[in-house]
C-alpha angles and dihedrals in degrees: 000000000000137000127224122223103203086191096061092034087057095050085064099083145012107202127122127240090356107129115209122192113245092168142349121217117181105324103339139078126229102218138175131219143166119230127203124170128343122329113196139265112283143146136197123231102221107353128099112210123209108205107193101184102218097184137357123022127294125200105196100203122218129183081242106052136305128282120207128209128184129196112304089021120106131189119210109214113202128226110279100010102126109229145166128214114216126182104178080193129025111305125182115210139192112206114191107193148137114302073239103065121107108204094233084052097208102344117085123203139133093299097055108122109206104167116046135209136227117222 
């Protein structure tokens, strides 16, 4: 057994909207990422995101209004609820979600990560 420290997993890269696995529990992946500016809309078929902000601010954008987290605040986005996250500054998440789950959810563009890392 083994503890994770998200702080110094967090100082090992810089880059934005690249999830990287810290853990794995039954079928899904903790991951980290840091968030700057706006992603794009997106929604995932059959797969429920948890989004725990661990430092800055996120706005989860809906079509029907914004929903704001703080650190140690987290938003659950349900499968198939189109959503973009937004951090006007720099924003580090943790995403717990199925092993399954591509981060564009249905939508492919140059920020699709297929292939994770483990850090």
């Amino acid at each position: 057994m083994e503890k994770v420290n998200l702080e110094e997993k967090f100082r090992l890269f810089d880059d934005a909207w690249y999830p990287r696995i810290v853990g794995e529990l039954n079928d899904s992946y903790v991951k980290v990422v840091k968030l700057r500016g706006e992603f794009m809309w997106h929604h995932h078929e059959s797969e429920d995101e948890m989004f725990l902000v661990a430092k800055g601010v996120l706005r989860m954008r809906f079509r029907d209004g914004d929903v704001i987290a703080n650190p140690g605040e987290f938003i659950i986005v349900p499968h198939g609820v189109e959503h973009m996250p937004v951090a006007d500054e720099e924003c580090q998440i943790v995403l717990f979600e199925p092993k399954t789950t591509l981060n564009t959810g249905t939508a492919h563009n140059e920020r699709t990560v297929a292939k994770l890392e483990r850090i």
